[in-house]
C-alpha positions in Angstrom: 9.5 -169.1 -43.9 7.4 -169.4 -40.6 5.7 -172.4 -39.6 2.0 -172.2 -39.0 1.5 -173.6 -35.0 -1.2 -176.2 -35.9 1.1 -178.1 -38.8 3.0 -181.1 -37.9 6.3 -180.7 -38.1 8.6 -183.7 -39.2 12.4 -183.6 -39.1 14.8 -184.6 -42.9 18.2 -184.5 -43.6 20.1 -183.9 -46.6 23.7 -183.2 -47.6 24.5 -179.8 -50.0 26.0 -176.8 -50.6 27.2 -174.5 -52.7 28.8 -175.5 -56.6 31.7 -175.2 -56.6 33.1 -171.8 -57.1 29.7 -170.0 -56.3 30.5 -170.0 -52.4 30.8 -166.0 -52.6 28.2 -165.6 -54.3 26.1 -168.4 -52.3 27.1 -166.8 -48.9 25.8 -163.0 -50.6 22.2 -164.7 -51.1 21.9 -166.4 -48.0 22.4 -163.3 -46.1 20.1 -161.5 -48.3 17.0 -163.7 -48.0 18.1 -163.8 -44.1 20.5 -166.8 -43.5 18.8 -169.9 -42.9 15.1 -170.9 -41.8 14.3 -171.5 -38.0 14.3 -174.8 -37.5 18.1 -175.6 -39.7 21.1 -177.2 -38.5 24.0 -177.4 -40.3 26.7 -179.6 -39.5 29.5 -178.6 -42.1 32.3 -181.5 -43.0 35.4 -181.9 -41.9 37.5 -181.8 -45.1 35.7 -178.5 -45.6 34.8 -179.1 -49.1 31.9 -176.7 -48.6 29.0 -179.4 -48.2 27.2 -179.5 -44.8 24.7 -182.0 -43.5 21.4 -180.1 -42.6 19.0 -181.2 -40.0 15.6 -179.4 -40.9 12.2 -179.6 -38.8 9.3 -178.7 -41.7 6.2 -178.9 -42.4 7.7 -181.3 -45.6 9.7 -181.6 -48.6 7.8 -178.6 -50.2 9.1 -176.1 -47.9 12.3 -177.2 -47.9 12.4 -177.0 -51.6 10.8 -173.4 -51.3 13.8 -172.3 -49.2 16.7 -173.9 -51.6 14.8 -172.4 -55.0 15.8 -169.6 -54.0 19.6 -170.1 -54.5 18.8 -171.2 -58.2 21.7 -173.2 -60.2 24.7 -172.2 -57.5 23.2 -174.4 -54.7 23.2 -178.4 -55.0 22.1 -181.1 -52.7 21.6 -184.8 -52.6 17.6 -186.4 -51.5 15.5 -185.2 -48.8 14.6 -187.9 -46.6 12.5 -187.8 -43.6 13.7 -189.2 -40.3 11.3 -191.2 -38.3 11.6 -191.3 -34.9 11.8 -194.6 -33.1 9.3 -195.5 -30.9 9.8 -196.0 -26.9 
């Protein structure tokens, strides 16, 4: 999903991943809707228990959303929230 120049871009966090037992199958998708959007970080756990924390610049929620819905019932994540920066 490209972002249009003129939209503000804000930056969330949220921790997911693949159910369990769907990490083939998860890995298969993402590679063929393209691997993850411009603008995604992932910072996988340590215990490697298949769950990352992602980093995402977006436009909002709705296009995060977009992205995930395309994974259907073998992705899962916890809340979206939006990171404000601190001023100064």
């Amino acid at each position: 999903m490209r972002h249009k120049e003129s939209e503000h871009m804000k930056l969330f966090y949220f921790v997911g991943g693949p159910v369990e037992g769907q990490q083939d199958a998860f890995f298969r998708r993402l590679a063929e809707v393209g691997g993850s959007p411009p603008g995604w970080r992932l910072y996988p756990h340590v215990g490697q228990d298949g769950r990352a924390l992602h980093l995402v610049e977006a436009s909002g929620e709705e296009e995060i959303d977009a992205h995930l819905a395309q994974f259907g019932p073998i992705y899962e994540r916890g809340p979206i929230v939006e990171v404000v920066p601190r001023p100064g």
